[in-house]
C-alpha positions as CSV (number, residue, x, y, z in Angstrom):
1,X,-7.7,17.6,-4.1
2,X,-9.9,16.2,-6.6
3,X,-13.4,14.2,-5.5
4,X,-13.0,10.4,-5.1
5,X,-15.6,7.7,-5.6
6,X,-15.3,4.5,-3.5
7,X,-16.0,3.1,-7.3
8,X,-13.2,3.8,-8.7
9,X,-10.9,1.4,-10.5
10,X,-7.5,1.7,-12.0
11,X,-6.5,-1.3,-14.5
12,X,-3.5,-2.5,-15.0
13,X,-2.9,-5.2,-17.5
14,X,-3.7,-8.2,-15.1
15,X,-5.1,-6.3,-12.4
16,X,-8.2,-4.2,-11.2
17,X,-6.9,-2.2,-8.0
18,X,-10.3,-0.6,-6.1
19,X,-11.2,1.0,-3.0
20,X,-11.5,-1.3,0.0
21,X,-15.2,-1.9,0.7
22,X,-17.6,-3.7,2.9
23,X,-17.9,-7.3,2.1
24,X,-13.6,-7.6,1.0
25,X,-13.5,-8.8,4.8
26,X,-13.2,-12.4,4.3
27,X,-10.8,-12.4,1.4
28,X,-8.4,-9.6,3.5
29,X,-8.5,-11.8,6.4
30,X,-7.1,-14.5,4.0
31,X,-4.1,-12.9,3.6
32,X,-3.9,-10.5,6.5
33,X,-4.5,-13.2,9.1
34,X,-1.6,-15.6,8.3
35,X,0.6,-15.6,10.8
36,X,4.2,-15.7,8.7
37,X,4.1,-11.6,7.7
38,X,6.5,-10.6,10.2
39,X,7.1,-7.7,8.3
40,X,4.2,-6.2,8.1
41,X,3.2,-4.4,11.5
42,X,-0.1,-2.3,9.8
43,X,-2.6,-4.5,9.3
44,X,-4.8,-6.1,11.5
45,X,-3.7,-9.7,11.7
46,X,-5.0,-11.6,14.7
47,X,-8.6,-11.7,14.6
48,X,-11.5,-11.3,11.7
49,X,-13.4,-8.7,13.8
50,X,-10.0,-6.5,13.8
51,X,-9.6,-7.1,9.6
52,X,-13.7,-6.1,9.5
53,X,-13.0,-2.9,12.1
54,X,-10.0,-2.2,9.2
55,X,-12.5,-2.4,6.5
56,X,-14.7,0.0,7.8
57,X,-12.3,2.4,8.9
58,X,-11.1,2.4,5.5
59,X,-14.1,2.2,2.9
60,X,-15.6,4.9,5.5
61,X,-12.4,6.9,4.8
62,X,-12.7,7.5,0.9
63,X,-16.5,8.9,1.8
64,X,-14.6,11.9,3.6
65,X,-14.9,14.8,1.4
66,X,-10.7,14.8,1.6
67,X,-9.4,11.6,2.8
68,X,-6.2,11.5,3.3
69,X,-5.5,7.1,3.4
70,X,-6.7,5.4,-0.3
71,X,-6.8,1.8,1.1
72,X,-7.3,-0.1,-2.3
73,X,-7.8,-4.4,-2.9
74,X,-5.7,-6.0,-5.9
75,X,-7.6,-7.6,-7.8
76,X,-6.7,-10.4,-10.1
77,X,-9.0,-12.9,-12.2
78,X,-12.0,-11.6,-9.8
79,X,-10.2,-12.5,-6.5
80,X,-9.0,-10.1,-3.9
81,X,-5.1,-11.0,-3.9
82,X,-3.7,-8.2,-1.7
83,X,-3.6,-4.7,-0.8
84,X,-2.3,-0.8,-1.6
85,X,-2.5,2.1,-0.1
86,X,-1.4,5.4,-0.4
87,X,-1.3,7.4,2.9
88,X,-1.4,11.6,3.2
89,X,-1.4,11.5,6.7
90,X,2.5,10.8,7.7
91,X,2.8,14.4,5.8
92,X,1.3,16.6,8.0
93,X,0.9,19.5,4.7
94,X,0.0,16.5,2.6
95,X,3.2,17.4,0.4
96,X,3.9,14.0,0.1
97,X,2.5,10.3,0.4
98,X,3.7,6.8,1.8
99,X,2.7,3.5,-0.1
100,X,2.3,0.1,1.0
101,X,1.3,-3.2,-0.6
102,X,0.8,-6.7,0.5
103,X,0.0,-10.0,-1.7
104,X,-1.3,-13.2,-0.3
105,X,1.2,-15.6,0.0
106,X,0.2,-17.5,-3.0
107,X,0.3,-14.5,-5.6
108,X,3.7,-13.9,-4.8
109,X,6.6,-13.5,-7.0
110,X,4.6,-12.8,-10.4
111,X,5.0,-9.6,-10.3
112,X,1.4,-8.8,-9.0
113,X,3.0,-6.1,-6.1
114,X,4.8,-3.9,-8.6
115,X,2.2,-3.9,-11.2
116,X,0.2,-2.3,-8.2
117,X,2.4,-0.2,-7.1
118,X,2.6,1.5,-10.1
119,X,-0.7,1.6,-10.7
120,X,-0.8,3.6,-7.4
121,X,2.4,6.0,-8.1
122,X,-0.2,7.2,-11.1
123,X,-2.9,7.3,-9.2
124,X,-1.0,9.4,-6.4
125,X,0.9,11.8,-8.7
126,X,-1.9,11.9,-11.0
127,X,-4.9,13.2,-8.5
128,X,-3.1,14.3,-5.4
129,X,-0.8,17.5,-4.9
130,X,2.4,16.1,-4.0
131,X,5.9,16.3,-4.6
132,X,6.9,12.9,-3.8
133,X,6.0,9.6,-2.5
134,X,7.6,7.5,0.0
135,X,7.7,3.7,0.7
136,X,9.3,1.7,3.5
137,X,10.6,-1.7,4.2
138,X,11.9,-4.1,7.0
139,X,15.5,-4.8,6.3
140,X,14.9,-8.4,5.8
141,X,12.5,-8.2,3.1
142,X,13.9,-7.9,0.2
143,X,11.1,-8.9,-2.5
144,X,9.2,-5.1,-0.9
145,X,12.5,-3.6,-1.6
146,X,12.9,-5.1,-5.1
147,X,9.3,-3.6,-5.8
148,X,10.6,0.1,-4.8
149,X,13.7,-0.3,-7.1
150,X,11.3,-2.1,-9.7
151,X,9.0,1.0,-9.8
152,X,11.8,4.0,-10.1
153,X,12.4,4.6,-6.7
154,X,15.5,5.4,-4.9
155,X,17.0,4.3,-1.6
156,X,17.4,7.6,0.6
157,X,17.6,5.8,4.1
158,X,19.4,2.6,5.1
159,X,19.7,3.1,8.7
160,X,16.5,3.7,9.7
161,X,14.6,1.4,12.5
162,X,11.2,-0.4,13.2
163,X,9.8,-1.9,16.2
164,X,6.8,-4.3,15.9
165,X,4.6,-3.4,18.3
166,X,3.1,-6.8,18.7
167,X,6.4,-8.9,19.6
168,X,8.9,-6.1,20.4
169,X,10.9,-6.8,18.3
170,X,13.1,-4.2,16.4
171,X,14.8,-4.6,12.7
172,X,16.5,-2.1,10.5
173,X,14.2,-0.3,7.9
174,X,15.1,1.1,4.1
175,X,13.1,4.1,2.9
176,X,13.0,4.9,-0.4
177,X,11.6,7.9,-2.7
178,X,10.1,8.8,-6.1
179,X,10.0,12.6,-6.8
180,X,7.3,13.6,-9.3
181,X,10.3,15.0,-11.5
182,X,11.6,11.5,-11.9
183,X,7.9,9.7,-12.3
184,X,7.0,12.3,-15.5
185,X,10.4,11.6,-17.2
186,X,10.3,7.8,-16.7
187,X,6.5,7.1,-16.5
């Protein structure tokens, strides 16, 4: 695994994604505090100390000499608009990684989210050594699915299952995959 600086950036043609850093708290909370992502069960929604406990966690976590969670901000026209990440821990031999992204409610349907996410299946196939990546979404949302379908990947699991933690509540989940075959051909 190569070395990673918590300056990195990776351009797009709209948007700067970059690791998560102290200070992004406010502008997180923005979009991780509203109350009407249901679908979303990993970030830390309720109160600003919990988004500024994420924030550390995560800007600590590209310091490690192999971190295994790249928590990046989307950036767009110098405001923090959303989130990435690309997660090496669900694979416990790091053979493959999960991705995730979020956009503040008002950034929505442009196309911001899969501009990011392929910004991030480079970034993952390009500097980590894996053989896929993964990505996962609630039933019921299908702009995250449209994303995965957007960016090459393919639906391998319609039947899985999610339960939110916070309300209980459990919905049907779609998984879907990229192998790094099918990224050099079409990338």
């Amino acid at each position: 695994m190569k070395n990673f600086s918590p300056d990195l950036e990776l351009k797009t043609p709209r948007l700067t994604l970059r690791p998560v850093r102290l200070g992004d708290e406010k502008e997180i909370h923005e979009y991780a505090g509203d109350k009407s992502i249901t679908m979303m069960f990993w970030l830390p929604n309720d109160t600003f100390e919990e988004t500024l406990d994420f924030v550390k966690k995560y800007s600590a976590e590209w310091e490690k000499s192999e971190p295994e969670d790249f928590e990046f901000v989307i950036i767009y026209e110098g405001k923090i608009i959303g989130g990435c990440d690309c997660d090496l821990s669900h694979s416990e031999d790091h053979s493959y990684a999960t991705l995730g992204w979020i956009l503040h409610k008002d950034y929505r349907g442009r196309g911001f989210a899969s501009e990011a996410a392929r910004a991030l299946v480079d970034f993952a196939f390009s500097n980590l050594a894996i053989s896929r990546v993964l990505a996962q979404c609630d039933c019921r949302n299908p702009a995250s699915f449209n994303v995965m379908k957007k960016i090459g990947m393919k639906l391998i699991d319609d039947k899985g299952s999610r339960t939110y933690p916070k309300t209980g509540i459990t919905s049907g989940e779609f998984t879907c995959e990229l192998k790094r075959e099918d990224f050099l051909i079409n990338f």
